[in-house]
C-alpha positions as a printed NumPy array, in Angstrom:
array([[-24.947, -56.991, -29.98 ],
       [-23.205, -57.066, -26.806],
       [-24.935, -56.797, -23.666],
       [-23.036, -53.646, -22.922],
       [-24.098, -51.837, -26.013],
       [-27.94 , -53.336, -24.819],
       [-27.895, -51.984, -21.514],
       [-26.808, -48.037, -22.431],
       [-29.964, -48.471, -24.868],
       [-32.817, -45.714, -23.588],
       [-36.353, -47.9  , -23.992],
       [-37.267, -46.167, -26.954],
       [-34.218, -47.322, -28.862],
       [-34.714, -50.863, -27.486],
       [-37.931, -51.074, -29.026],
       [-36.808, -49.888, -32.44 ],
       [-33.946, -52.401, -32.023],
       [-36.106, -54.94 , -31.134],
       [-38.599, -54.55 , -34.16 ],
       [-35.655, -54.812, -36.388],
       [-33.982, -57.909, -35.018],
       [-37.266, -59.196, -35.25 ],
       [-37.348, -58.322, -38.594],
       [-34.306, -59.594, -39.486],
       [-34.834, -62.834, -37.648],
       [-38.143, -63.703, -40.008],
       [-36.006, -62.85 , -43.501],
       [-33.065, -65.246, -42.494],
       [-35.986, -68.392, -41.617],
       [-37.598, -67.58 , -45.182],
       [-34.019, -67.305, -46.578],
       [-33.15 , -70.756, -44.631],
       [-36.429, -72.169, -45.84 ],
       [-36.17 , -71.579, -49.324],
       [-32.287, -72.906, -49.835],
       [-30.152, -73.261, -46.638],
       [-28.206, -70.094, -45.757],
       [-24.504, -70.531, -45.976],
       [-23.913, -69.995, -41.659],
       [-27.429, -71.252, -40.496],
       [-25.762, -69.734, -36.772],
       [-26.964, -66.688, -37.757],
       [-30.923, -67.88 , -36.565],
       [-29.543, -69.13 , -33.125],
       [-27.501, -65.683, -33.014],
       [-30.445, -63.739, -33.874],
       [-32.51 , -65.325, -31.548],
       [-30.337, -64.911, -28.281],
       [-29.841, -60.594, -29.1  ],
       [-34.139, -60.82 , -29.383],
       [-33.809, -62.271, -26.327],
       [-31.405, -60.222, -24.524],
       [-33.081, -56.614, -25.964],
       [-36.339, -58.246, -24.346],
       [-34.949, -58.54 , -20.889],
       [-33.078, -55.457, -20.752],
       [-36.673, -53.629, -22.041],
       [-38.39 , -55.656, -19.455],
       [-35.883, -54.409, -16.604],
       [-35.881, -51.049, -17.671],
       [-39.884, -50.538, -17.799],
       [-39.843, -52.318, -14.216],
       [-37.589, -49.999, -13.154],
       [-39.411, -46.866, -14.363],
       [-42.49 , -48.503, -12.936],
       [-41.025, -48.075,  -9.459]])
């Protein structure tokens, strides 16, 4: 997800998007921990768009808190 697409995100929708990633992120460690997944990538990719969603919902509810 690119950080565009991330930023025009309304908090609710970051949440959601959040859970899901989150989500997604435990099924491909228990798929890579049972047999290796075929682009193991996908983890460190999964991991940076958690981390980017969290920042962007961070700066938004700072924002609002102003």
């Amino acid at each position: 997800m690119k950080k565009e697409d991330i930023k025009s995100l309304s908090i609710e929708e970051l949440q959601e998007k959040l859970t899901q990633e989150q989500e997604s992120l435990t099924k491909l460690k228990f798929a890579h921990a049972i047999s290796p997944i075929e682009n193991p990538m996908k983890v460190r990719a999964s991991r940076r768009a958690i981390a980017r969603i969290q920042t962007e919902l961070r700066a938004k509810q700072l924002a609002k808190a102003k």
